[in-house]
VEXPATI-231424 format. One record per residue (C-alpha): y, z, x. Coordinates in steps of 0.1 Angstrom, whole numbers, plus 2048, in hexadecimal, padded with zeros to 3 digits. Each point is the difference from the previous one (the first is absolute). Layout:
N
YZX...
***
This chain:
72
E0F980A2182680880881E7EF7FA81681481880A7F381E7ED8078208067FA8207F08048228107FF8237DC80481781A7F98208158207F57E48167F38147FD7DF7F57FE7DD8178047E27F68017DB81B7FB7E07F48127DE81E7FC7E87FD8147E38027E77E67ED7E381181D7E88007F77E681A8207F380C81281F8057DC8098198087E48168278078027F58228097EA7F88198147E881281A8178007E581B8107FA7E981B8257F88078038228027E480581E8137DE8127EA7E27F48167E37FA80A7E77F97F87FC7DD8087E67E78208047E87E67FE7E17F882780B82280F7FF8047FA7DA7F07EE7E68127F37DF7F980C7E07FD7E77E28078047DD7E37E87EA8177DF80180080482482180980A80981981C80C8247F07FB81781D7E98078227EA81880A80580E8227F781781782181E8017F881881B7EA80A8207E38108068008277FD7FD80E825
***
């Protein structure tokens, strides 16, 4: 069973796969929106630009996001 993000485009003949290295499950689905705003498929929802990171009581101390394009 995976936890990586998959996603399938039958229209496009497309299929992309995420493996990140540690298995950290938010960071995947940054990455792959970010992957398919790269190949032109928006829009997407604000929640997939950046997610906030939360100390234990809760309260915002930083984001992940996505910093940087696809390597051509």
């Amino acid at each position: 069973m995976h936890d990586e993000p998959e996603f399938l485009l039958t229209e496009e003949r497309l299929g992309v796969a995420i493996k990140i290295e540690d298995g950290h499950g938010p960071a995947s689905v940054l990455a792959m929106a970010a992957v398919l705003r790269e190949l032109g498929l928006e829009p997407q929802p604000d929640s997939l630009l950046a997610t906030p990171t939360r100390n234990s009581r809760g309260e915002v101390v930083g984001e992940l996001r996505v910093n940087g394009g696809l390597v051509k």
